[in-house]
DRENROKOL-219333 format. One record per residue: x, y, z of N, C-alpha, C, O in turn; residue in three letters. Coordinates in pm, 1 decimal. Each point is the difference from the previous one (the first is absolute). Example, Ala and Ser with C-alpha at 12.3 -4.5 7.8 and 13.67 -1.06 7.14 Angstrom:
<torpas>
TORPA        nX        nY        nZ       caX       caY       caZ        cX        cY        cZ        oX        oY        oZ   aa
TORPA    1319.0    -569.0     780.0     -89.0     119.0       0.0      90.0     120.0       0.0     103.6      -1.9      66.5  ALA
TORPA    -138.6     106.9    -138.5      82.0     119.0       6.0     -77.0     109.0      73.0      50.9     110.8      16.9  SER
</torpas>
This chain:
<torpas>
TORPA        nX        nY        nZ       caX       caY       caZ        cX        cY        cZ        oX        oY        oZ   aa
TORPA      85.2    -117.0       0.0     -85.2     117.0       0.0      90.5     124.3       0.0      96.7      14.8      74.8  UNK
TORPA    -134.4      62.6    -156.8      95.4     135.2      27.7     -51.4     119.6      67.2    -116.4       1.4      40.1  UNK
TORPA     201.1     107.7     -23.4     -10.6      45.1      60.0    -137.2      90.2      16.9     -66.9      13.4     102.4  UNK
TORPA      35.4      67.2    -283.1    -130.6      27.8     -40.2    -110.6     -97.4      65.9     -39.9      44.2     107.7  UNK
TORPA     -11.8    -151.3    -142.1     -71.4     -75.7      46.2      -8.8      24.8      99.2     -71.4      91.1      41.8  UNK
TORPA     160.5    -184.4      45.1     -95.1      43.3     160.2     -12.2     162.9      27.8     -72.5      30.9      94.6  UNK
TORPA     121.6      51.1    -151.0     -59.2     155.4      44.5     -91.6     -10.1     -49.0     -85.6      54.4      69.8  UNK
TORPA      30.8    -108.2    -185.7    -124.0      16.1     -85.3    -134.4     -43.4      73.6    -107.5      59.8      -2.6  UNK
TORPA     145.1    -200.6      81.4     -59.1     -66.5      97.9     -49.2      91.4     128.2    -111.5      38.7      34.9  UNK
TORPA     240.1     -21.7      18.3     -14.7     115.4     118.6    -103.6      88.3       5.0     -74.5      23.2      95.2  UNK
TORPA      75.2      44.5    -250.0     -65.9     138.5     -31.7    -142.5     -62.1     -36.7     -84.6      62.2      64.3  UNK
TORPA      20.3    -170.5    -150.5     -92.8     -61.9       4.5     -96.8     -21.5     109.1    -116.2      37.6     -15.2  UNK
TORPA     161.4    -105.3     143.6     -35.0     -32.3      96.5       5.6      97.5     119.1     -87.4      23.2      83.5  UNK
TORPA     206.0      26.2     -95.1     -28.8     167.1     115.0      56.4    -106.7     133.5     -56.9      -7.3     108.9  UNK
TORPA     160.5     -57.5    -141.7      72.8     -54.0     103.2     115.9      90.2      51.1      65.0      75.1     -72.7  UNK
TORPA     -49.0     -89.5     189.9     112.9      27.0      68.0     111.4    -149.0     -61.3     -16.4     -81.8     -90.6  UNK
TORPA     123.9     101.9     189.1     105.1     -97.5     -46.6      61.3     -39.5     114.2      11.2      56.7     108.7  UNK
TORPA      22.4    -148.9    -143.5      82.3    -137.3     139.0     105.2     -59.8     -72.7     -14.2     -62.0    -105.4  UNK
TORPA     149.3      88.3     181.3      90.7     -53.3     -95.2      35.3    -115.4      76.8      81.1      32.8      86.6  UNK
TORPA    -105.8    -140.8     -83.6       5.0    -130.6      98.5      79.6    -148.7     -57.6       2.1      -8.7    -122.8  UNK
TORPA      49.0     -83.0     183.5     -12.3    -164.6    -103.0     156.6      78.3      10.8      63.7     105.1      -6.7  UNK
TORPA     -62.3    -282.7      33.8     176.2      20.1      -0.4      60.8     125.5      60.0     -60.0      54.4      92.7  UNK
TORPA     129.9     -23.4    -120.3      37.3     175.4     103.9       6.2      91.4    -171.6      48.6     -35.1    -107.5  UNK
TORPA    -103.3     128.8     138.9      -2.0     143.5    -110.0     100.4      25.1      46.4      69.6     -35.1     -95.3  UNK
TORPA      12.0      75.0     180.6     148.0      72.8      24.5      99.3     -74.0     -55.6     113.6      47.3       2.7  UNK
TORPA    -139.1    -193.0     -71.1     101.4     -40.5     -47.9       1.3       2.9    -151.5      88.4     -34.7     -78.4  UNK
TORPA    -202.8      82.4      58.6     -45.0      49.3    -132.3      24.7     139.2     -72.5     -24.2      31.8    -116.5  UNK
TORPA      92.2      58.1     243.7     -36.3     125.7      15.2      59.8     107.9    -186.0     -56.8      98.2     -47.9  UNK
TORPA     156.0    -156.3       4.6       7.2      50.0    -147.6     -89.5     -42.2     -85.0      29.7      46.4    -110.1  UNK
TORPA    -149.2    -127.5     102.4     -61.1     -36.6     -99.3    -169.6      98.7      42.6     -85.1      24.0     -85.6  UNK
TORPA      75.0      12.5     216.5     -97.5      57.7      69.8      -9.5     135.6     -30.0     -91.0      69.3     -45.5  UNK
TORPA     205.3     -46.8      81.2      37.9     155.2     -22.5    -103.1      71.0     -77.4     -87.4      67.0      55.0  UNK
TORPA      99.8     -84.6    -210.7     -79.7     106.8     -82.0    -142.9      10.8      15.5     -83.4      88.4     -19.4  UNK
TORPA      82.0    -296.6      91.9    -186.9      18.5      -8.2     -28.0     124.1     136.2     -62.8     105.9       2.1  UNK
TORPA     125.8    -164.4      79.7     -37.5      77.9     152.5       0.1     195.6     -65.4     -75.4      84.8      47.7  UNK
TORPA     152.2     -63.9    -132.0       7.3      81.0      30.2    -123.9      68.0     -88.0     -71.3      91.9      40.1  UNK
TORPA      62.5    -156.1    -164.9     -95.6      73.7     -85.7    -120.8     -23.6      66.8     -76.9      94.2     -19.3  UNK
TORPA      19.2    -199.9     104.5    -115.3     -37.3     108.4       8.6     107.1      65.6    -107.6      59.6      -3.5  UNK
TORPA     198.9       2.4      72.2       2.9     110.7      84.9     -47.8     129.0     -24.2     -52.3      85.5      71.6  UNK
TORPA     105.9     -96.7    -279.2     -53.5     166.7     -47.9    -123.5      -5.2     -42.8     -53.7     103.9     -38.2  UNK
TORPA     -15.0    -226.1      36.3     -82.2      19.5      -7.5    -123.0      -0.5     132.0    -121.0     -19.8     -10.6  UNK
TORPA     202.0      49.1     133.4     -98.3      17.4     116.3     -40.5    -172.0      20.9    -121.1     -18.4     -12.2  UNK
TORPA     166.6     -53.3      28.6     -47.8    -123.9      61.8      93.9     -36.3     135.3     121.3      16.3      13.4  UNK
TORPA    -216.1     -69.4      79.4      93.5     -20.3     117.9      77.0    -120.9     -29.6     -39.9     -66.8     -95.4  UNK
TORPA     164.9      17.6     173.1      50.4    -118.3     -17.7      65.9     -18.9     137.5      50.7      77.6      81.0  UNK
TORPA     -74.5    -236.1     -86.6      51.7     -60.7     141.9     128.4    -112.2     -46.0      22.4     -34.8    -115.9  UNK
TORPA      24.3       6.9     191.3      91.7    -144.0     -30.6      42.3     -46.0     102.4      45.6      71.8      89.0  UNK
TORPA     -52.3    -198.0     -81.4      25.4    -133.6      89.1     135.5     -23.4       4.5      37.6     -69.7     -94.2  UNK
TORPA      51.8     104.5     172.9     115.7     -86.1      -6.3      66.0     -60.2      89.5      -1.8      79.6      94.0  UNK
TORPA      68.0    -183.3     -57.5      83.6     -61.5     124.6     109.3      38.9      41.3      59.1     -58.9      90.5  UNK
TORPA      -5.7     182.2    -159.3      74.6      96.7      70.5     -78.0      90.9     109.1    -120.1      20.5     -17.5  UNK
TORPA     169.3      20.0     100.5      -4.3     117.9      93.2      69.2     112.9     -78.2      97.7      -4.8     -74.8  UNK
TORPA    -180.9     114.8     115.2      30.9     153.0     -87.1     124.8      13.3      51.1      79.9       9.3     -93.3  UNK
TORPA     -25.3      -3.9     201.7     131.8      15.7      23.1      53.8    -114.9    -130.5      61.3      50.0     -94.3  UNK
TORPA     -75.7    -135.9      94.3     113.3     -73.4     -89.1      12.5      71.5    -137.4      95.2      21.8     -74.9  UNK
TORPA    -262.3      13.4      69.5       7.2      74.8    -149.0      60.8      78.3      -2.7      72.6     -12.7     -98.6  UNK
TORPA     -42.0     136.8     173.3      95.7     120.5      41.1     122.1     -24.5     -45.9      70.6     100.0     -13.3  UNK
TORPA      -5.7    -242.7     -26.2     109.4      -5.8       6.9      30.5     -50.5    -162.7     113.4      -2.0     -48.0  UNK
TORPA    -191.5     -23.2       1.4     -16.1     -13.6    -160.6     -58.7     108.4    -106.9    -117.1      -3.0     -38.1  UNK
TORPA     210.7      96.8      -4.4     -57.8     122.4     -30.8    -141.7     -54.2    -170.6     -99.0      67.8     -27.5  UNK
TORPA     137.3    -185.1     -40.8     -87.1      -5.4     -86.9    -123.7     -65.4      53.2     -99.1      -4.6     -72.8  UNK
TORPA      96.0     -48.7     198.8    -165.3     -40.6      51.4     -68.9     153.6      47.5    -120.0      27.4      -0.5  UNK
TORPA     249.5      74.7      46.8     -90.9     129.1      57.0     -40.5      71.4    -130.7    -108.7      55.0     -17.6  UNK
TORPA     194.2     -61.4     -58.6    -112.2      35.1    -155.8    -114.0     -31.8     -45.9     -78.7      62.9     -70.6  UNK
TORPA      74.1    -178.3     121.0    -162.9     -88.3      -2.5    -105.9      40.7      93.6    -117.2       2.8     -37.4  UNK
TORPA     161.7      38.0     190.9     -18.5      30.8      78.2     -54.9     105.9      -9.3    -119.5       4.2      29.5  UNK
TORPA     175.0      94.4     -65.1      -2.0     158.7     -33.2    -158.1      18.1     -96.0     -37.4     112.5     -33.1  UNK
TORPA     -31.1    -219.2       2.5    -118.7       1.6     -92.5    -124.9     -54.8      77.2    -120.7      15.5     -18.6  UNK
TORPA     209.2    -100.6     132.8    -128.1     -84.9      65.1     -52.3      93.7      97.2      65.5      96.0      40.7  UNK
TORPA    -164.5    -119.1      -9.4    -106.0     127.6     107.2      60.4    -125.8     136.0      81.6      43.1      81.4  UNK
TORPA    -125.8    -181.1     -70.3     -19.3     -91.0     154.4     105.5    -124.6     -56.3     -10.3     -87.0     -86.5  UNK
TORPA      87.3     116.3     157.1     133.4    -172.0     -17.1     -85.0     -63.1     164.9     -29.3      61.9     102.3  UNK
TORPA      11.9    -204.8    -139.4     -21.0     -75.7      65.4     109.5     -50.0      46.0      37.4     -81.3     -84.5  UNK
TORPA      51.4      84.5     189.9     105.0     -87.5     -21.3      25.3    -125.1     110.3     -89.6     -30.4      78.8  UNK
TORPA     195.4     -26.4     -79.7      59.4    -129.1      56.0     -72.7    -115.8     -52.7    -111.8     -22.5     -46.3  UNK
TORPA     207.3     -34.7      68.6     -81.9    -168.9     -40.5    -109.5     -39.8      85.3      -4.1      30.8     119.1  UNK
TORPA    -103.9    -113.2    -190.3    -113.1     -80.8     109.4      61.2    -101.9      34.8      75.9     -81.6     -52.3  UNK
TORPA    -140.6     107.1     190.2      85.0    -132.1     126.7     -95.7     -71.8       0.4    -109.9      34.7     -43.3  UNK
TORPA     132.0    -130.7      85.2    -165.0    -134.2       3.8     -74.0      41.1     168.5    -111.4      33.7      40.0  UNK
TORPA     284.2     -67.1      39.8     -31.3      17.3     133.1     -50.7     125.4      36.0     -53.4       3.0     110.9  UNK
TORPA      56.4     131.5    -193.2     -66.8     101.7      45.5    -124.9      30.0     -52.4     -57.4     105.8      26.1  UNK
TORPA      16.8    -182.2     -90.1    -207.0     -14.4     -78.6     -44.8      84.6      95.8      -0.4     -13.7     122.4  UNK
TORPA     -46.1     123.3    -206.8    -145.6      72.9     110.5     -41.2      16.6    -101.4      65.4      68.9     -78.3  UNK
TORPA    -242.3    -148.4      21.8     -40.6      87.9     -63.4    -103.1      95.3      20.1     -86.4      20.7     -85.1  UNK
TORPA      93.7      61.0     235.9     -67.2      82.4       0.0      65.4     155.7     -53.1     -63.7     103.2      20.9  UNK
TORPA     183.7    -102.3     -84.0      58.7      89.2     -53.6     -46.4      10.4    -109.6     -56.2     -91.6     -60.0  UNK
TORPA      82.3     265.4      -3.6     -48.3      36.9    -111.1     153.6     -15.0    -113.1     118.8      23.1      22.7  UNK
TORPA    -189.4     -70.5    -143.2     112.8      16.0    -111.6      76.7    -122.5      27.9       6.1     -61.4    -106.5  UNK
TORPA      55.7      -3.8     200.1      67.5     -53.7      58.3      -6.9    -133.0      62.6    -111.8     -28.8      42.8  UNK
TORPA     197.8     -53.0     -28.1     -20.7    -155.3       8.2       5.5     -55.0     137.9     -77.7     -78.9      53.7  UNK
TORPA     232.8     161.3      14.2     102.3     -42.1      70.8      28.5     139.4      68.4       6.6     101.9     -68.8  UNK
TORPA      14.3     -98.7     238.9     -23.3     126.9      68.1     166.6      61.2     -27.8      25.9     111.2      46.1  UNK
TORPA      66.3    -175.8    -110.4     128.0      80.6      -8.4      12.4      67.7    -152.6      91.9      63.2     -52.2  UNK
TORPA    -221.2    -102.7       4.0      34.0     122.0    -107.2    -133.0     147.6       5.8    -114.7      12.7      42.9  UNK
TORPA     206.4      66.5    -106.7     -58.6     163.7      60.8     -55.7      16.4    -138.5      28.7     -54.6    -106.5  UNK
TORPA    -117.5     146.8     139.8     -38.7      93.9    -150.3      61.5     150.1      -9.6     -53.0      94.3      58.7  UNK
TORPA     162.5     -81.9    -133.2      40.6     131.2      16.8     -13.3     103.0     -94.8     -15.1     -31.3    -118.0  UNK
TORPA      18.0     130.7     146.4     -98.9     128.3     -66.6     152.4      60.0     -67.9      87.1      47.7      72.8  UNK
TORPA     -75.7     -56.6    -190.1     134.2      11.9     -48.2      29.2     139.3     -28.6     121.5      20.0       1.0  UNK
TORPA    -192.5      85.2     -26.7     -30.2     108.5     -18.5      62.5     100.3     110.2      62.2     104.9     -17.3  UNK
TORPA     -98.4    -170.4     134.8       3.7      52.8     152.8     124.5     -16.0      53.7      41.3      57.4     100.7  UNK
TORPA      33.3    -155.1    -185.0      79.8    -102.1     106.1     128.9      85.3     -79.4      -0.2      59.1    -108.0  UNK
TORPA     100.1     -77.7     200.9     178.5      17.3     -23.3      32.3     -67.6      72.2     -56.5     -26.6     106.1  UNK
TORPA     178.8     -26.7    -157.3     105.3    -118.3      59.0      22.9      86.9     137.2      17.1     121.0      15.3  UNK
TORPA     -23.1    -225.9      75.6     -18.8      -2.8     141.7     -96.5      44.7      38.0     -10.6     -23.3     120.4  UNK
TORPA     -91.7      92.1    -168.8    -128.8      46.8      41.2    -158.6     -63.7     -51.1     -95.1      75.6     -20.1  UNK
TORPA      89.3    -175.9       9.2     -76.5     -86.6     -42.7    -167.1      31.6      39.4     -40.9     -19.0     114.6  UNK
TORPA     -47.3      68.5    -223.2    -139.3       8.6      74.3     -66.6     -93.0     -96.5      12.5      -7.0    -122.3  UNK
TORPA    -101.1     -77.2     221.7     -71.7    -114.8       4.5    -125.0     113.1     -71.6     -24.8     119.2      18.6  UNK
TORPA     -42.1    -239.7    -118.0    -125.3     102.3     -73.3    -127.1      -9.9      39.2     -52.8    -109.9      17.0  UNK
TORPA      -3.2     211.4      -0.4    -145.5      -9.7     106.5    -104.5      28.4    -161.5      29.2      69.8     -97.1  UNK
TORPA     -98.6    -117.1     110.8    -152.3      -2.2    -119.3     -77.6     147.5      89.4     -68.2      88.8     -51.2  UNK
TORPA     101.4    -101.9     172.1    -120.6     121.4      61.5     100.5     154.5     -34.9     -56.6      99.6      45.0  UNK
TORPA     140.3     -80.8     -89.0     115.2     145.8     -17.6     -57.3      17.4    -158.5      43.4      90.0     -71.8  UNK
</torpas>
């Protein structure tokens, strides 16, 4: 599928976007243009990954990816930490972070009520 297509899709359906499956940060050069043209065109975007934002901090081409997403989900799902009374989320050690808000060492967790 290229890249047109799923925007075409996107714009069809009036979806937001989830960049999820396998890790998107390890994808992060092939993401790039979609995230970003998704972005100019005003669509929110989230992504799933089993990094922690600190780790991302330390890979300047995942913070390029980064730099487009509105909510990084991060850390890996633990089995032993299952709650599913959490929102977005599987496993209580991963956060939803508000990427917008956030700078390295200053990390803000994303509230739906702000």
């Amino acid at each position: 599928m290229t890249e047109e297509e799923i925007i075409d899709i996107v714009e069809e359906n009036g979806f937001n976007v989830t960049f999820t499956g396998g890790d998107p940060m390890c994808r992060d050069a092939a993401l790039i243009p979609l995230a970003k043209e998704l972005k100019s065109r005003g669509y929110n975007i989230w992504c799933y990954t089993g990094y922690t934002f600190e780790q991302l901090g330390a890979i300047p081409e995942c913070m390029e990816l980064a730099s487009f997403v509105d909510v990084i989900v991060d850390g890996p799902y633990v089995n032993s930490l299952r709650d599913i009374s959490l929102r977005f989320r599987g496993s209580s050690n991963q956060r939803l972070i508000d990427v917008r808000r956030s700078t390295k060492g200053n990390i803000v967790l994303w509230d739906d009520n702000i």
